[in-house]
GUVO-528347 format. One record per residue (C-alpha): z, y negated, x. Coordinates in steps of 0.02 Angstrom, whole numbers, plus 50000, padded with zeros to 5 digits. Layout:
<rs>
ZYX...
</rs>
This chain:
<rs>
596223962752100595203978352152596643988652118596893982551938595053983851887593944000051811593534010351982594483998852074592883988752099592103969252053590673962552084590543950052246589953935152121591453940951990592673940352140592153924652201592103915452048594293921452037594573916652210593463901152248592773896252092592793877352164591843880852304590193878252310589113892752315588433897452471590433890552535591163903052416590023916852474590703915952659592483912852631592283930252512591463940052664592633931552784594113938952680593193955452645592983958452861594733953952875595293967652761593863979252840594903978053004596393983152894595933993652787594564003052866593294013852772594444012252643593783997652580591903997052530590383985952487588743983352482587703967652436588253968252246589883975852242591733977152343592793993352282594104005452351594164022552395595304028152262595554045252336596434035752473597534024752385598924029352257599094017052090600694013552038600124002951885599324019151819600864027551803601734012951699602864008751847601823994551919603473986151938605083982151855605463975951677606463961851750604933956051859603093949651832601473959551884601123951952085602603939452076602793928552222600833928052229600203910452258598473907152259597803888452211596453892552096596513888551922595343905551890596333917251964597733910451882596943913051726596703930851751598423934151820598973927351669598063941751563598463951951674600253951051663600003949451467599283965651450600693973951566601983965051476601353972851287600633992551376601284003551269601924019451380601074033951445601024051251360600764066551409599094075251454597884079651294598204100151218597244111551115597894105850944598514116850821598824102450713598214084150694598254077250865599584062050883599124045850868598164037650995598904022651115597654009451084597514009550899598694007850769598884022950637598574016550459599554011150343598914022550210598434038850292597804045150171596294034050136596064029450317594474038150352593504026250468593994014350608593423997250574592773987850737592483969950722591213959750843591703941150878590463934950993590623916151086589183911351189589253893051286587773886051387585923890551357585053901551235584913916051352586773917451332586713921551162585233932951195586503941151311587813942751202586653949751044585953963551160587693968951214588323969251039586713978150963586903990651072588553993751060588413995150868586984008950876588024018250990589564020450894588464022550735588234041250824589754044750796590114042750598591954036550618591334017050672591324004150544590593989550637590713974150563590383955450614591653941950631591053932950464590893950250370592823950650393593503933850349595203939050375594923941750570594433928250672594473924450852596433920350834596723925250639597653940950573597073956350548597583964050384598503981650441597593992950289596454003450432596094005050614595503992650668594743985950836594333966750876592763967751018592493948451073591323946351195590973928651268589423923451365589303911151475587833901751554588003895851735586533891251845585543906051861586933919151806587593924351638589413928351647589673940551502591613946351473592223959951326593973960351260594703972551153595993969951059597043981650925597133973650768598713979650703599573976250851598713959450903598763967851062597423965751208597163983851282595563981451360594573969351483592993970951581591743955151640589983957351745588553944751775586783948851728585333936551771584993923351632583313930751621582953937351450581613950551519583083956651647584493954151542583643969751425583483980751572585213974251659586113990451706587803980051673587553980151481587373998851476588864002851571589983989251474589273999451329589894014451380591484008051441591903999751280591144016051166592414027551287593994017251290593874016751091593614036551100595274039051206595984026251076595454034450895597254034050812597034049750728598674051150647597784040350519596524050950475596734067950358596594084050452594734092750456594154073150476592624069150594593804061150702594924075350740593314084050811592784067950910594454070250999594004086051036592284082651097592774067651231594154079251285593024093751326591674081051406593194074951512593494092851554591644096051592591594086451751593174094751830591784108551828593144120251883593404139051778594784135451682594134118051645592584124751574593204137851468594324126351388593214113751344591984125851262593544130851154593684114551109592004111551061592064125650940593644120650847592514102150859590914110150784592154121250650592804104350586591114092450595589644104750636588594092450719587004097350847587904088450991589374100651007588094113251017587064106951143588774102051247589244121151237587454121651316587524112851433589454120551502588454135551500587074129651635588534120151728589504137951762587854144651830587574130251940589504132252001590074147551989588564159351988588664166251819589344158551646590794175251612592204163551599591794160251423592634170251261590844167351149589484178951241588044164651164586824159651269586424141851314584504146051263585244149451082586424135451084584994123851127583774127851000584944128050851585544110250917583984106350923583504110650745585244102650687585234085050770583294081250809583454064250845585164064750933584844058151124586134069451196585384086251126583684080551196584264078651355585094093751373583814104351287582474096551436583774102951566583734120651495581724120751464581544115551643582874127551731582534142751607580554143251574580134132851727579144120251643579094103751681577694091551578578914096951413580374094351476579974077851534579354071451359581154077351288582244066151424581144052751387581334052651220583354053051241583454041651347582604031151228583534035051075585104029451208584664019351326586564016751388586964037151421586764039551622586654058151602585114054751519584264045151644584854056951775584144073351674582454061551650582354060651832582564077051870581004079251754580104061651824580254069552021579424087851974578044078551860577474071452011578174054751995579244054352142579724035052172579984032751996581154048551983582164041652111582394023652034583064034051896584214041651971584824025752033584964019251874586064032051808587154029651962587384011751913587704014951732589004025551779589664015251937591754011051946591884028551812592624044351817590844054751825589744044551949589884055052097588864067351964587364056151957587334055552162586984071952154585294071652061585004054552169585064066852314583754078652221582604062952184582734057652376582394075052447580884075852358580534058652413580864066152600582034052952630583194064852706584314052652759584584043652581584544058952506586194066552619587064050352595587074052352416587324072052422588904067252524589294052552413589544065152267590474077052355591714065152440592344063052238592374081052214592284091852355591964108952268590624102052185589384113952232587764109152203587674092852300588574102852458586864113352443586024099052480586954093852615586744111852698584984110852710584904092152734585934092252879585224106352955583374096852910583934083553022584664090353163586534088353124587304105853189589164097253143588674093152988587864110352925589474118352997590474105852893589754108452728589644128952775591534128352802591624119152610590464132252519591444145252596592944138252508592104141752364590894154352404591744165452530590164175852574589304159852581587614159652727586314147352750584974160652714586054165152556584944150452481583374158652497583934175052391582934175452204584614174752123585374160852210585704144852090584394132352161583114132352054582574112852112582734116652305581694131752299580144118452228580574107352372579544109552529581264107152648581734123052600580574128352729581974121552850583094137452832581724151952845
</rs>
């Protein structure tokens, strides 16, 4: 089940309620943690957990099911798998549902000299021509108490400001399209995209589930569940709203069916956009040149603020990783990219953000940059690299504890995804100003386990290490920096040029004089 879920992780209650949903709590909760020692001794360190979550290690596993071959035609998904539980059974049945109707795998994403082909998840449209928007469609069923439909609202609110960001979303509710109901057709003129999201009152939990389905196709593609308190003062601050937001806004980016849409459109340079963010966090040369070149085909065919600021914000990323920001064919700076973002998209959350990053790192400031990931992260409340740029601000303002929390929250909003060893990394900034040396090298060595040339975190962990004593581990993370930085010394920190513009404020730097 861990293996067939985003990040290859649940939640203990989530896993619990598939496995022993008969049992009675506190029964449940020990035959779980039973189970979970047994495949401890098995498995190792490559199985996780802490008092919320169980996930794997996916560097140490390989996923067949990713590759399309989880197993043959003639065969179900886990046959011969018995387990008495009508819950689980439920779920192997969707499962095996969704395997059954996967449409295959395609190659990896290219520079596109024309239209790029349509997308997996969503159908192209019948008339191309006029196809100009994708229609998404919000059925929401709430059972039990009033909090679950409080629940459910939030979720859906939120989801609809977010994709109204992006000028391609049509969102519509269930009863604004008559034709679509929770088992009715969908009439195959546009894109379209069926969200339902049931919410479910228990005892003291709200079990909150999102399905996507593609209209044309009456096809399920996507499925995600989490529990939030049924607390409607938590539920708006539950970090498991925000990253279902995400999750849902990013699976219907990497599902845009674009052979719909006319050439030039705003959705060709969306396309664009997610695949240069993707590229962003490889953070490697190539990686980063190419997704600035795709951010300027994005901002030639929908100039919007946002592709700007990205190009931005690549620019401060190659300085951070690679000492200088040369691999790019467009000489701009990221000051100049910045402020004409900034004059472009205002009120756009992301160009805030990245334009406090800059002020911070380039004019040293700190009370103004703070104001500017404040405001973004208020504009969206559901983008972690928001939150993580606000701490950055929040911890050299002074306001250490709160920085941290921060930090933390951006970590869980981006927890089970592709980017959230990132977010470790400025959790290991918040900490080390905190002085909690030892949090803060768990999380510098959290981020780095993901992505080992990631650079900035394995600074931390130089100094960190050698702040607490640990001669293996400072020889450890030299040997690493070497591998990217061949002339790499401790000392080599404490040189003007160096990249570490937040260590240098911090008073451990003092460790390696």
């Amino acid at each position: 089940m861990l293996a067939l879920s985003d990040g290859h992780r649940q939640s203990r209650k989530w896993l619990q309620a598939q496995l022993w949903s008969e049992s009675e709590g506190p029964q449940g909760a020990s035959s779980l943690r039973q189970e979970l020692a047994r495949l401890k001794r098995i498995l190792g360190t490559a199985i996780q957990s802490d008092k919320i979550d169980i996930w794997l290690e996916g560097n140490r596993f390989e996923f067949d099911h990713l590759s399309g071959l989880a197993q043959p035609p003639h065969e179900d998904l886990l046959q011969g798998l018995d387990i008495a539980d009508d819950a689980f059974d439920d779920w192997l049945r969707e499962q095996r549902q969704y395997f059954a109707n996967r449409p295959e795998a395609t190659a990896d994403f290219a520079p596109p000299t024309r239209p790029p082909q349509p997308g997996l998840l969503l159908a192209p449209a019948a008339n191309p021509v006029q196809a100009t928007h994708c229609t998404v469609v919000f059925d929401r069923q709430d059972k039990g108490n009033p909090v679950a439909s409080v629940a459910s609202l939030i979720l859906s609110e939120r989801l609809h400001q977010k994709l109204d960001q992006y000028g391609i979303f049509r969102c519509l509710g269930v009863d604004e399209a008559p034709a679509i109901g929770s088992n009715g057709p969908i009439t195959p003129s546009e894109n379209t995209v069926v969200v339902r999201i049931v919410s479910i009152a228990q005892s003291d939990d709200i079990y909150l589930g999102v399905q996507m389905d593609s209209g044309v196709l009456g096809r399920r593609f996507w499925l995600k569940s989490a529990v939030v308190p049924a607390d409607i003062t938590r539920i708006h601050v539950a970090p498991e709203i925000g990253r279902m937001v995400g999750q849902v806004v990013e699976n219907l980016l990497d599902g845009l069916a674009f052979g719909g849409l006319p050439v030039g459109s705003t959705a060709e340079a969306l396309i664009l956009a997610n695949e240069a963010k993707k590229l962003t966090f490889r953070l490697d040369r190539e990686s980063l040149s190419k997704a600035d070149q795709y951010l300027t085909r994005a901002y030639e065919l929908e100039p919007r603020g946002e592709f700007l600021a990205w190009r931005g914000f690549l620019r401060n990323t190659a300085f951070f990783q690679h000492r200088n920001d040369d691999i790019f064919a467009d000489p701009v700076s990221s000051e100049e990219l910045s402020l004409e973002a900034l004059r472009q998209a205002p009120e756009n959350g992301i160009v805030q953000a990245f334009s406090s990053q800059l002020d911070y790192v380039n004019q040293g400031s700190t009370v103004e940059p703070m104001i500017k990931a404040q405001r973004a992260v208020e504009i969206d409340p559901s983008d972690p690299l928001a939150r993580a740029l606000l701490s950055n601000s929040l911890t050299f303002n002074g306001h250490l504890t709160e920085g941290y929390a921060v930090a933390q929250q951006a970590i869980d909003l981006a927890k089970g995804g592709a980017y959230e060893f990132y977010f470790h990394h400025f959790a290991a900034m918040a900490a080390t100003a905190l002085r909690n040396y030892d949090t803060a090298l768990r999380h510098a060595r959290s981020s780095v386990a993901f992505v080992p040339e990631f650079v900035s975190p394995r600074r931390y962990e130089v100094v960190l290490a050698h702040q607490l004593g640990d001669q293996s581990g400072v020889d450890i993370a030299v040997s690493a920096m070497r591998r990217v930085e061949p002339d790499f010394r401790v000392k080599t920190m404490l040189e003007p040029s160096y990249p570490v513009n937040t260590l240098r404020r911090l008073p451990i730097i003092e460790a390696i004089q």
